[in-house]
C-alpha positions as CSV (number, residue, x, y, z in Angstrom):
1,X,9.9,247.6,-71.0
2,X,12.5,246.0,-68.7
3,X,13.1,241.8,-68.5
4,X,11.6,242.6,-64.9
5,X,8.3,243.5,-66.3
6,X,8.4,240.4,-68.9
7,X,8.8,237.7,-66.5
8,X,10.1,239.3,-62.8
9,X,10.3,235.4,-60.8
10,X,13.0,235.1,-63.3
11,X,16.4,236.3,-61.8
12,X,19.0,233.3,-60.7
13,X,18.7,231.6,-64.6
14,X,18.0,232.5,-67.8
15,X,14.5,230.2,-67.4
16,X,15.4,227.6,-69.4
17,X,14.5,224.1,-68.2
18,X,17.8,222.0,-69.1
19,X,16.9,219.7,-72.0
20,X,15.5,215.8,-71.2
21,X,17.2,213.3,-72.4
22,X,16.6,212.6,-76.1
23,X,14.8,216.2,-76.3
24,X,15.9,219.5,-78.3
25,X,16.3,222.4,-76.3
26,X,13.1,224.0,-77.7
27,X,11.4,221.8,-75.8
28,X,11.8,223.7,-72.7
29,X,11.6,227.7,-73.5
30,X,8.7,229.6,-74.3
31,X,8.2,232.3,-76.6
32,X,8.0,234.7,-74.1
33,X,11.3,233.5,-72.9
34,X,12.9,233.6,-76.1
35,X,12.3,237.5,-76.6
36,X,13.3,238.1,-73.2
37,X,16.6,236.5,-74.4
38,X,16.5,238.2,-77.3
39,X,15.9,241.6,-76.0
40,X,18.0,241.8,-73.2
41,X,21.0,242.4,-75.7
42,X,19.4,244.1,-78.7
43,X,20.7,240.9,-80.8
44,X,21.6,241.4,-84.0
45,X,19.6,239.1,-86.8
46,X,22.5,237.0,-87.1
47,X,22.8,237.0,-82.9
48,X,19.4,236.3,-82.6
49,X,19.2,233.7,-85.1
50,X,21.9,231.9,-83.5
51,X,19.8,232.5,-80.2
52,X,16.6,230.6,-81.9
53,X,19.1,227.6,-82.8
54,X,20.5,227.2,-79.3
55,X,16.7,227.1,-77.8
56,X,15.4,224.5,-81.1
57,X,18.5,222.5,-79.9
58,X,19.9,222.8,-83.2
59,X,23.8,223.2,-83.7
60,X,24.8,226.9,-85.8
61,X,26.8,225.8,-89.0
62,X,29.6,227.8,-90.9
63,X,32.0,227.2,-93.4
64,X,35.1,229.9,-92.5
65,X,35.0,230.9,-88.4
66,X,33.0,230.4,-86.1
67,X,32.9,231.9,-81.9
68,X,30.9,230.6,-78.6
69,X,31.5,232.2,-75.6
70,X,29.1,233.1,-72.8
71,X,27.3,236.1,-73.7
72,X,25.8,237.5,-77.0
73,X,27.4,240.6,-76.8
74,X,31.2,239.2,-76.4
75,X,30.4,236.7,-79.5
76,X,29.5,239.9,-81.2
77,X,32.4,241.5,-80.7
78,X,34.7,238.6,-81.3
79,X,32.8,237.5,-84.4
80,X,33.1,241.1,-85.8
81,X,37.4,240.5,-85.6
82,X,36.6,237.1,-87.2
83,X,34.4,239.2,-89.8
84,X,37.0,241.4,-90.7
85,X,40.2,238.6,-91.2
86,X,41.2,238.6,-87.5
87,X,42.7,235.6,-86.2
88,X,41.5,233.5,-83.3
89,X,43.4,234.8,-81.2
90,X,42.4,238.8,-82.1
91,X,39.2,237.5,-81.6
92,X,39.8,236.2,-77.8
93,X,40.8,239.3,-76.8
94,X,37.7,241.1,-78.1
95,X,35.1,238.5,-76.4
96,X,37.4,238.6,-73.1
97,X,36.9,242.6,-72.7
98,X,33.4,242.4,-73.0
99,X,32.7,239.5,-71.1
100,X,34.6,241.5,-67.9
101,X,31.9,244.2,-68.5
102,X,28.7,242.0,-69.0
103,X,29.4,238.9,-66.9
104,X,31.7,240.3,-64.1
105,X,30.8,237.2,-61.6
106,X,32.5,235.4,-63.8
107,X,36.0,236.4,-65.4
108,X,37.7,239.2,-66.2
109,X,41.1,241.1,-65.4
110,X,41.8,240.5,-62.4
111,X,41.7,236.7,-62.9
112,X,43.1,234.1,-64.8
113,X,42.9,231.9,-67.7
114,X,44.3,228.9,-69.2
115,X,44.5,228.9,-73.5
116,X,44.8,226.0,-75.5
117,X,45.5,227.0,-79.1
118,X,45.9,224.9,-82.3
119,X,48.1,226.1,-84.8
120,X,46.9,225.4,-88.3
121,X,50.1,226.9,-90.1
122,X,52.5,223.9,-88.3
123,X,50.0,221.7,-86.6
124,X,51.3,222.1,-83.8
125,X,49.8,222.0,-80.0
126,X,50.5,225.5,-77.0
127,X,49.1,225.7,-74.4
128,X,49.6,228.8,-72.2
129,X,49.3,229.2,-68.4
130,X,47.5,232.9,-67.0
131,X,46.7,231.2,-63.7
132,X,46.8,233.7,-60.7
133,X,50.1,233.2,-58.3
134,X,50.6,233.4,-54.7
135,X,51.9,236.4,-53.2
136,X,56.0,236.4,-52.2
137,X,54.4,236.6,-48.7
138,X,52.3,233.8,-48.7
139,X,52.7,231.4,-46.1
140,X,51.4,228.1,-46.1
141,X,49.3,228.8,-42.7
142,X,47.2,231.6,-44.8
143,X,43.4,230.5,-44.3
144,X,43.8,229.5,-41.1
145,X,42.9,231.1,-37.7
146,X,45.7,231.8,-34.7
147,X,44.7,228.3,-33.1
148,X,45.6,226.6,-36.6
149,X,41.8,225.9,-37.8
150,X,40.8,226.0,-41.4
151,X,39.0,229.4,-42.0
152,X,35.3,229.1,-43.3
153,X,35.2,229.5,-47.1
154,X,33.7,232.7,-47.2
155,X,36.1,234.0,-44.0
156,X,38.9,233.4,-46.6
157,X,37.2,234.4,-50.0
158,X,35.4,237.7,-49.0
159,X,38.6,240.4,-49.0
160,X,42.1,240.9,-49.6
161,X,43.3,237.7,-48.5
162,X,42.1,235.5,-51.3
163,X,43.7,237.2,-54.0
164,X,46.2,236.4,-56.2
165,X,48.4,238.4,-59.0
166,X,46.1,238.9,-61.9
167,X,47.0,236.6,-65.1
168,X,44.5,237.5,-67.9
169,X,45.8,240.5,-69.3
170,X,48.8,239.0,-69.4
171,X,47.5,235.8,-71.2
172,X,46.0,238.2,-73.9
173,X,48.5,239.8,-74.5
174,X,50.6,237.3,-75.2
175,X,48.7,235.0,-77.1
176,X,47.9,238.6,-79.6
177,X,51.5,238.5,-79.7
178,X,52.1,235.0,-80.8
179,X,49.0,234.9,-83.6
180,X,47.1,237.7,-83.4
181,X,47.4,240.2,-86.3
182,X,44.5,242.4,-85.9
183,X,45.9,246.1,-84.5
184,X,45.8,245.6,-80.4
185,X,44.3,248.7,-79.6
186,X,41.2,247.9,-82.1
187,X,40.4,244.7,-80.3
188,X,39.1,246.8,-76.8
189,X,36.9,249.0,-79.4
190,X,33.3,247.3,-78.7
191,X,34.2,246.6,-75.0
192,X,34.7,250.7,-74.3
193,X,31.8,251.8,-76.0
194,X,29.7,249.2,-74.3
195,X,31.1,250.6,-70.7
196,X,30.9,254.3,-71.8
197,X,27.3,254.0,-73.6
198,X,26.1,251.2,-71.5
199,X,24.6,247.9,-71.9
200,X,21.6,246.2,-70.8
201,X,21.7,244.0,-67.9
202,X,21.5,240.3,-68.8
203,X,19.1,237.8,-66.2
204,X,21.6,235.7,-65.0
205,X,24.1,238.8,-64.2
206,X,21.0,240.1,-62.3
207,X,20.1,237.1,-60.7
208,X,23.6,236.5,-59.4
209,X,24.0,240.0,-58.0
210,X,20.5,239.2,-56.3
211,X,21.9,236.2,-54.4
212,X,25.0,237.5,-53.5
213,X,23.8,240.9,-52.2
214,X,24.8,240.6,-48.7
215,X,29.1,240.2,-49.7
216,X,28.3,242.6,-52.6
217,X,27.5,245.2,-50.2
218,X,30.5,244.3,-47.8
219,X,32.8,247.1,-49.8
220,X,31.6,250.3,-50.3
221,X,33.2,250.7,-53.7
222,X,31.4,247.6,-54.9
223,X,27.9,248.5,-53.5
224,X,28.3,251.2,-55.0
225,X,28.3,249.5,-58.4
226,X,26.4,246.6,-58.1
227,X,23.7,249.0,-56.0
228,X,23.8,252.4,-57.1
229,X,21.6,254.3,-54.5
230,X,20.9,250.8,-52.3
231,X,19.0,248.8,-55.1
232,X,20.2,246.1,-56.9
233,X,21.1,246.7,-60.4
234,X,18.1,244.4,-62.1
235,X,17.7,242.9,-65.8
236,X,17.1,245.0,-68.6
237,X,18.8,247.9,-66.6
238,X,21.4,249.8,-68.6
239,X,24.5,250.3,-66.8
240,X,27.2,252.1,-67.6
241,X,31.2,251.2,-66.3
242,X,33.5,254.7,-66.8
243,X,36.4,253.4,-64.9
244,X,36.6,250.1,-66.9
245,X,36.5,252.2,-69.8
246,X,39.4,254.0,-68.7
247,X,41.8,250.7,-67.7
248,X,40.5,249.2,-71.1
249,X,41.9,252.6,-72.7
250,X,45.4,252.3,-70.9
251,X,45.7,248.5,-71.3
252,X,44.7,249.1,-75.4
253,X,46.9,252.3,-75.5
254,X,50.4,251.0,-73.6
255,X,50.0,247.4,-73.4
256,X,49.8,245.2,-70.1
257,X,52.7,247.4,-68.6
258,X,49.9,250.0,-67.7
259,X,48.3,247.1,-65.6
260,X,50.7,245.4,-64.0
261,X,52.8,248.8,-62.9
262,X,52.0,252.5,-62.2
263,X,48.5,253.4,-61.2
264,X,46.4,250.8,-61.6
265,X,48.7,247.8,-60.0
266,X,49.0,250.4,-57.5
267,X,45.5,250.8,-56.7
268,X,44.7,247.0,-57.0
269,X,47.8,246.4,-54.4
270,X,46.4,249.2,-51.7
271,X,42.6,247.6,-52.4
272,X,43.6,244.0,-51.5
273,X,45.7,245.4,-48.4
274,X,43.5,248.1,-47.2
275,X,40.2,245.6,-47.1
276,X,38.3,246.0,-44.1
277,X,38.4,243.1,-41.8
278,X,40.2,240.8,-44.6
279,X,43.5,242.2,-45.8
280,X,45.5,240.7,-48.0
281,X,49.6,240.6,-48.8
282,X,49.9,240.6,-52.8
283,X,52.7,243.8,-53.0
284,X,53.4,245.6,-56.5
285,X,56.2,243.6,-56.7
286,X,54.3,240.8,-57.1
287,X,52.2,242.3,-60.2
288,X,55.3,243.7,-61.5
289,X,56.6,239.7,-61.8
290,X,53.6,238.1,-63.1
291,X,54.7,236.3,-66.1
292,X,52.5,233.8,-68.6
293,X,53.8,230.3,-68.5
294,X,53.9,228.4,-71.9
295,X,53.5,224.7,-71.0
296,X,53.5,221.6,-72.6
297,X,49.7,220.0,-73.4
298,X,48.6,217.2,-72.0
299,X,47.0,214.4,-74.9
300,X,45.5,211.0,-73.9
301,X,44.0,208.7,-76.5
302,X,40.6,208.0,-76.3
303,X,39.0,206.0,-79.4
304,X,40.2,206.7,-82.6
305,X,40.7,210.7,-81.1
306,X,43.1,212.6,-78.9
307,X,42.1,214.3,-76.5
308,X,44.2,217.3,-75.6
309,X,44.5,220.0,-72.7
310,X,46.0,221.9,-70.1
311,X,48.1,220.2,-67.7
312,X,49.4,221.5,-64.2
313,X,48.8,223.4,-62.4
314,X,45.5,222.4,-63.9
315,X,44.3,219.2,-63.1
316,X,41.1,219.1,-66.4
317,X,43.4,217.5,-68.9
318,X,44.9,214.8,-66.6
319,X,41.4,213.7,-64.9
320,X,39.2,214.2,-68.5
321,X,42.7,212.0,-70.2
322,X,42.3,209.4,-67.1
323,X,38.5,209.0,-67.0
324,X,38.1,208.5,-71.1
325,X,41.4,206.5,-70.8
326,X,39.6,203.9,-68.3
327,X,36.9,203.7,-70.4
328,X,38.5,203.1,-73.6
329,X,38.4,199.4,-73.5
330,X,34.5,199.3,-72.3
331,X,31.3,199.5,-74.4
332,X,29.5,203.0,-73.0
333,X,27.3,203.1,-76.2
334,X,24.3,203.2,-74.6
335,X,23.4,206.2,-72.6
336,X,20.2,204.7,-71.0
337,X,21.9,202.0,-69.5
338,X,22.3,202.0,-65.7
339,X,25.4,200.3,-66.3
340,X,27.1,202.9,-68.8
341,X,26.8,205.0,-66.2
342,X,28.5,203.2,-63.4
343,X,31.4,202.7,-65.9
344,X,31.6,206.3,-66.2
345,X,30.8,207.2,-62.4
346,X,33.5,204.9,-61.1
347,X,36.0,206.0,-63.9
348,X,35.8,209.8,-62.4
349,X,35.7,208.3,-58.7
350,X,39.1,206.5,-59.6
351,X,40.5,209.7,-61.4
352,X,39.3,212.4,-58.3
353,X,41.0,210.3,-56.4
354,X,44.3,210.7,-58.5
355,X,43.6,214.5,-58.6
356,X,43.2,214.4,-54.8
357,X,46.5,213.3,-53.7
358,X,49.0,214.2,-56.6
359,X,48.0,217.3,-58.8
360,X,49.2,220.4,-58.0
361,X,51.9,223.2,-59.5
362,X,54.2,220.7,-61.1
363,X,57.2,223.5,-60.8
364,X,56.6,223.7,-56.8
365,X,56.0,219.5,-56.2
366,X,56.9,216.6,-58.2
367,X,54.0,215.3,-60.3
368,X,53.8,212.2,-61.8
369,X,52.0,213.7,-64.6
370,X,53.4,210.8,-67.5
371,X,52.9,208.2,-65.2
372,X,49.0,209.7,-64.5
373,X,48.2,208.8,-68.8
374,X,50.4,206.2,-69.2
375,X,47.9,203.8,-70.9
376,X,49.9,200.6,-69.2
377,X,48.2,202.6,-66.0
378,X,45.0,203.4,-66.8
379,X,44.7,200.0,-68.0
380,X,45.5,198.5,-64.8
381,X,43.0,201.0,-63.3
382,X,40.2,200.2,-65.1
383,X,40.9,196.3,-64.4
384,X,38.9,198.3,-61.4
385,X,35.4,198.9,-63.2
386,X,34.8,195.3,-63.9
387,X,32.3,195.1,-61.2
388,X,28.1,195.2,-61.4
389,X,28.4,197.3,-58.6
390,X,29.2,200.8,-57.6
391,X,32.9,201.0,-55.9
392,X,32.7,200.2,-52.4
393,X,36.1,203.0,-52.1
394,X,38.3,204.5,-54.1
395,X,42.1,205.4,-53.6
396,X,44.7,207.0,-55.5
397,X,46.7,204.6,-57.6
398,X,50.2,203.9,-57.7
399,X,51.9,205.8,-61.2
400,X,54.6,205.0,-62.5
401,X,57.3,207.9,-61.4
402,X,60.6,208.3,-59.6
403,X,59.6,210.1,-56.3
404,X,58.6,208.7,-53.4
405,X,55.0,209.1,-53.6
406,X,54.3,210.6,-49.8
407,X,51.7,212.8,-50.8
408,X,48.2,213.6,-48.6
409,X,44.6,213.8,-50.0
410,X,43.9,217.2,-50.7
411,X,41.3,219.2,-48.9
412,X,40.6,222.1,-50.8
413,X,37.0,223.8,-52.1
414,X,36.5,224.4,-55.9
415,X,33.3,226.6,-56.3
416,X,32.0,227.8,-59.7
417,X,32.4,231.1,-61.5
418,X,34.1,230.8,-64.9
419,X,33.5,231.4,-68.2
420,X,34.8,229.6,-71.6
421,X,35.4,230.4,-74.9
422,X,36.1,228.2,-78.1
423,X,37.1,229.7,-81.2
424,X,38.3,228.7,-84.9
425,X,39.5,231.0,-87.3
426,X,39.3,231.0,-91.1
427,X,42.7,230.3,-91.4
428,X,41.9,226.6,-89.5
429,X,43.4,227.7,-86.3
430,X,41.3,226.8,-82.8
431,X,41.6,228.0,-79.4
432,X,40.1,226.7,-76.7
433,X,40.2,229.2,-73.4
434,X,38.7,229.1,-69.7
435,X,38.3,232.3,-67.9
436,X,38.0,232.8,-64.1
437,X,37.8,234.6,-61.2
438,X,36.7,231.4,-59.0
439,X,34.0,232.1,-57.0
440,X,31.3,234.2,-58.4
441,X,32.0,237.8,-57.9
442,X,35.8,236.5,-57.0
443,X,36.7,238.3,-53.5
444,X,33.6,240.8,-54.1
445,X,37.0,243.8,-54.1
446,X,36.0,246.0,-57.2
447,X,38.9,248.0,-58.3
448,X,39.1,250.2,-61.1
449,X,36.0,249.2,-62.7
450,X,36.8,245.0,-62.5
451,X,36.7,242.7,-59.6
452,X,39.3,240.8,-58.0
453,X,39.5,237.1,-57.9
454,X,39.8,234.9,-55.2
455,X,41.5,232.3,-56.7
456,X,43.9,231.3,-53.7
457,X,41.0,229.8,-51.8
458,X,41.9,226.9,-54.9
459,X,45.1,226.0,-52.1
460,X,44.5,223.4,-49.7
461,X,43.7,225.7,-46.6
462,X,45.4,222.5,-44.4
463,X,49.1,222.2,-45.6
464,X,49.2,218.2,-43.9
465,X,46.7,215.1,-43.8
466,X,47.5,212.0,-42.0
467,X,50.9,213.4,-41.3
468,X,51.7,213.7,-45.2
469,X,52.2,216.7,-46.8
470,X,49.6,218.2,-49.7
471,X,50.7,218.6,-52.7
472,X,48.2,221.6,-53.5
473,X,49.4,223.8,-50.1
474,X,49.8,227.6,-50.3
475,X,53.7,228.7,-51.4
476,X,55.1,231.7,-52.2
477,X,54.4,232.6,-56.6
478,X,53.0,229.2,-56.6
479,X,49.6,228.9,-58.9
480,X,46.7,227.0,-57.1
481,X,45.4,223.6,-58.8
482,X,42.5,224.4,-61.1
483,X,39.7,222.1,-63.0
484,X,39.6,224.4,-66.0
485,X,39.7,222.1,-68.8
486,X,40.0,224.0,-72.2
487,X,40.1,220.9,-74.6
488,X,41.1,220.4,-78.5
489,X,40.2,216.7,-79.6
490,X,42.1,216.0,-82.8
491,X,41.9,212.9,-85.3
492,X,45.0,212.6,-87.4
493,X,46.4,215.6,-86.0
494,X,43.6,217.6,-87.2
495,X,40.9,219.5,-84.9
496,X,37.7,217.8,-84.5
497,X,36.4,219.2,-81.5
498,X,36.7,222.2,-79.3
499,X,35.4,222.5,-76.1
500,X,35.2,223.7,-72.5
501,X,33.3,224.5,-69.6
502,X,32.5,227.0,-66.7
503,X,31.4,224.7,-63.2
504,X,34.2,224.5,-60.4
505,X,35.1,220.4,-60.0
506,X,32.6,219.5,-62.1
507,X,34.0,220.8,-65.3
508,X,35.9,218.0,-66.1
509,X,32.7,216.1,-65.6
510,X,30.7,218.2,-68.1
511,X,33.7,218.2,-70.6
512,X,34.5,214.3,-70.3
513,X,30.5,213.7,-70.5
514,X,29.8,216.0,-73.0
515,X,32.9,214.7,-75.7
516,X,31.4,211.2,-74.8
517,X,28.1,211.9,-76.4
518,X,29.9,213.4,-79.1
519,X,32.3,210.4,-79.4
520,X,30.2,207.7,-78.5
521,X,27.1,208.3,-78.9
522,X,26.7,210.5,-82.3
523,X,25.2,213.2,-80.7
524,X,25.7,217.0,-82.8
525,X,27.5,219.3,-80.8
526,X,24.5,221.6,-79.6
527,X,23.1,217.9,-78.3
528,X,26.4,217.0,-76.9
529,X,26.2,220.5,-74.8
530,X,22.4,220.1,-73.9
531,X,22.4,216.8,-72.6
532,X,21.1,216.5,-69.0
533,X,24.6,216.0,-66.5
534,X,25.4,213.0,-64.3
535,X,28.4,213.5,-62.2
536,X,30.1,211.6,-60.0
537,X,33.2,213.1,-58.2
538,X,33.4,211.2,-54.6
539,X,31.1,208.9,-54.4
540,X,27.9,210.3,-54.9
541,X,25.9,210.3,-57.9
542,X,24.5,214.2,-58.9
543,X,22.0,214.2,-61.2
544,X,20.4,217.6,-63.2
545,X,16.9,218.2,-61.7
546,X,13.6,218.6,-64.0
547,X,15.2,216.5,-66.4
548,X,14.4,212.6,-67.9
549,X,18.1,211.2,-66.2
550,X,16.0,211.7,-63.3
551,X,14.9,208.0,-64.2
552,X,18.4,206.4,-63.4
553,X,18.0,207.3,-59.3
554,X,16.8,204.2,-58.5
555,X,19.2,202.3,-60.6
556,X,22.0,203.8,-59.8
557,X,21.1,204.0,-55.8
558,X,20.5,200.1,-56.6
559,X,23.9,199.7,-57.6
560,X,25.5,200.7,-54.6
561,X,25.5,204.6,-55.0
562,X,24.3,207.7,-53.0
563,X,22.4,209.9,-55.5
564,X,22.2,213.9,-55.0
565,X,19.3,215.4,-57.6
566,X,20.4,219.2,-57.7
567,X,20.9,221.9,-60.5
568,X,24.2,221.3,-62.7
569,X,24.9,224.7,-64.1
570,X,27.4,224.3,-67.2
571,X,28.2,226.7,-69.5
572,X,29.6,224.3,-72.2
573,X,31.0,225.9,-75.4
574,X,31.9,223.6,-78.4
575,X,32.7,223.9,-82.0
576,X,32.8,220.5,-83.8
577,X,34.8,220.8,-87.2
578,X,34.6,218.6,-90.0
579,X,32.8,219.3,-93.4
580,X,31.1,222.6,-92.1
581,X,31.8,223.7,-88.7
582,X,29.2,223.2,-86.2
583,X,28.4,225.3,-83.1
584,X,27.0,224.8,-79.8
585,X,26.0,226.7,-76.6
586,X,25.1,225.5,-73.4
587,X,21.2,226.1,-72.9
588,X,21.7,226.7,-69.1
589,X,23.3,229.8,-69.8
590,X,23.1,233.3,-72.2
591,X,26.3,232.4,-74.6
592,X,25.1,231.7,-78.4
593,X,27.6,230.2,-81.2
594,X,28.1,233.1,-84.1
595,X,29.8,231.8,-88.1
596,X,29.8,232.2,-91.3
């Protein structure tokens, strides 16, 4: 029996009603449900234990390691390198190969990824860049037409044109190298067999194939996957993924070298030029220069904690620092209050509007990134929040910083397809990962057994506003501004929390909300991730339908706002250490937490 046989409507979600406020998880899925779940990847008893503590809304406790990621099948496989002494960063590796095979919308090799690891040996802080670049023949007119109009989104996303050099192999490699010490090879072991023997389709990878079907079907090579003979591959169907076998073999065999040269970079490069209707202009030589960027973090004080991340050429660990900066010297303690949440509503409006006009690639523009968390400047921005009322508008502030500040708003589109993963090791190390190929099924080019991203649709398509200059414009190798926002929160210089989230803009909204209720308002990690979303990027107020928060519309319209009731899909990931370590999955998604 197939998942289509044991509940068939069910195909965009994995039908679970996000948690009301003050409820557990359990609340909203039905036995039924929970099999479904369980079935669709043969769970193991340990899997599917943690399964039945992600839908009771209960937190999965260990004492040594402990892995969430996005589907049950990569924890599996990462846990197992846990199992047998890997570190966290073996582990990654493992979760990342099978997460390209069962939840292709979302990440795998040909995207990128930003890693923010914790070192237990010296206490130190890395964080490590895979973003995608730009091709050497980018120009900053890219996405737009022969009249100098924008392109439509899906004009520029759907082809060769949107893609940029591959960084996740890369970033895997490289982190194995710096704390891995499980044998490479072994770590792509699970993630072949699955793609040679096959693995059962999960609902949401169903669903999303469903709803993209028309782009999916664009390219014959990646019809002919996602629709082998013209139907739709469906839950509980097993499919099977040869040629990703094969790239996993070369990759685990010779290293990234057999990626970014020789065959396979080769037939990436001639698929992103050769698209029908859409080409593209990424060359070999632009694979064969890829190169991982280590980068200092980015850590803001918020309470008693740190909060720590990735900074550019993402923008999570600047706006996350920013907003729980602002709201360091308020009261937020009560999460029913109307008021709370105009506190935290304007706080992100003020932030955005930071993002907006001054975040980009700090090694292509000047950033102001010191002057963004300087706590003399978020103070003086959050003199802004004193209010009863909603902002009437919001502009970027003045940082402190020693270029002229001639920057315009930005006008890009950030849509949602990631994935996260948060690990700890038993040797105290924590890594903290988000994994993308932007928009769900990336540029819908399948190559190889993978699909491309489309990450360069993350530029500005306009390279001026108002006659200034943007700072996130298309350039040659350049890396497109991101919201991933892979965070560590340490007390003392230890770990306390680690955390991240799948969801286009609103990432940092989920992330900064979610270590809030954590923070603030006692919640347990699986609560923290469960908790219905309110987020508020520029201006208006989105609220998570079918769930209690649906309460605070007339409030919050009251107070000046325009309120948008929609679905919020996170994918939050956390592991909260302390005594025991404490796991959590996001209940709007398949991912469980795995320890022992």
């Amino acid at each position: 029996m197939t998942l289509r046989h044991l509940f068939p409507s069910c195909l965009l979600t994995l039908c679970i009603v996000t948690p009301t406020f003050a409820q557990q998880a359990a609340d909203s899925v039905s036995p039924e449900e929970a099999t479904a779940m369980a079935a669709f990847a043969n769970l193991s008893g340990a899997a599917d234990a943690a399964m039945t503590a992600k839908q009771e809304g209960r937190p999965v406790s260990a004492d040594d390691w402990m892995v969430v990621a996005a589907n049950p099948l990569a924890v599996e496989a990462g846990a197992a390198v846990l199992a047998d002494g890997g570190t966290a960063a073996d582990a990654m590796v493992a979760v990342q190969a099978v997460l390209g095979l069962v939840e292709p919308q979302s990440s795998g090799l040909g995207g990128g990824a930003f890693l923010v690891w914790y070192d237990a040996a010296t206490g130190e802080m890395t964080t490590l860049d895979g973003r995608e670049t730009a091709p050497i023949a980018a120009t900053p007119t890219l996405f737009q037409d022969e009249n100098g109009e924008r392109l439509g989104f899906f004009d520029a996303v759907v082809g060769g044109l949107s893609v940029g050099t591959p960084g996740t192999p890369k970033l895997i490699e490289d982190a194995h190298r710096r704390w891995g010490q499980s044998n490479w090879a072994d770590l792509f072991t699970d993630a072949i067999a699955l793609a040679d023997s096959g693995f059962i389709v999960s609902p949401r990878m169903a669903g999303a194939i469903a709803n993209d079907a028309d782009r999916l079907q664009r390219f014959p090579d990646t019809a002919d996957y996602f629709f082998p003979g013209g139907t739709a591959v469906a839950a509980g169907d097993l499919l099977t993924n040869a040629a990703y076998a094969d790239t996993l073999r070369q990759i685990a065999s010779r290293g990234t070298d057999a990626f970014y040269t020789g065959p396979i970079a080769e037939d990436i490069v001639a698929t992103i030029r050769n698209a029908p209707g859409n080409p593209g202009v990424l060359s070999t030589v632009d694979m064969a220069l890829y190169d991982v960027v280590e980068r200092d973090p980015v850590c803001v004080p918020y309470r008693s904690f740190e909060v720590c991340g990735m900074g550019p050429p993402s923008s999570g660990a600047l706006t996350v620092g920013q907003i729980l900066g602002m709201l360091d010297s308020y009261d937020i303690s009560d999460p029913a209050d109307p008021d709370t949440w105009r506190l935290i509503g304007d706080a992100s409006r003020l932030a955005f509007a930071d993002r907006g006009r001054y975040m980009a690639d700090s090694d292509y523009v000047p950033m102001p990134t010191e002057g963004l968390t300087d706590p003399a400047y978020l103070a003086e921005r959050a003199t802004l929040l004193r209010g009863d009322d909603a902002l009437p508008e919001v502009t970027a502030g003045n940082p402190n910083w020693d270029h002229a500040q001639l920057w315009g708003d930005d006008l890009s589109i950030e849509f949602p397809s990631t994935s996260h993963i948060s690990i700890v090791d038993s040797y105290g190390n924590a890594l903290s990962m988000t994994t993308t190929i932007e928009n769900g099924f990336g540029s819908r080019l399948f190559v190889r057994g993978f699909l491309l991203n489309n990450e360069l649709t993350d530029f500005s398509f306009a390279t001026h506003n108002d006659g200034y200059p943007i700072a996130n414009r298309i350039e040659p190798g350049k890396r497109p501004r991101s919201s991933m926002s892979p965070t560590i929160v340490t007390q003392d210089g230890e770990p306390t929390l680690v955390i991240g989230s799948p969801g286009g803009s609103r990432i940092i909204g989920y992330v900064a909300k979610a270590i809030i209720a954590h923070v603030d308002w006692g919640m347990d990690v699986q609560q923290a991730v469960s908790m219905p979303h309110l987020v508020n990027r520029f201006g208006t107020y989105d609220i998570e339908e079918g769930t209690d928060l649906i309460s605070l519309e007339d409030p919050l319209t009251e107070l000046g706002y325009e309120v948008n009731i929609r679905g919020l899909n996170s994918g939050l990931h956390a592991i909260a250490i302390g005594d025991t370590l404490q796991g959590g999955a996001d209940p709007r998604r398949e991912g469980i937490a795995l320890g022992e």
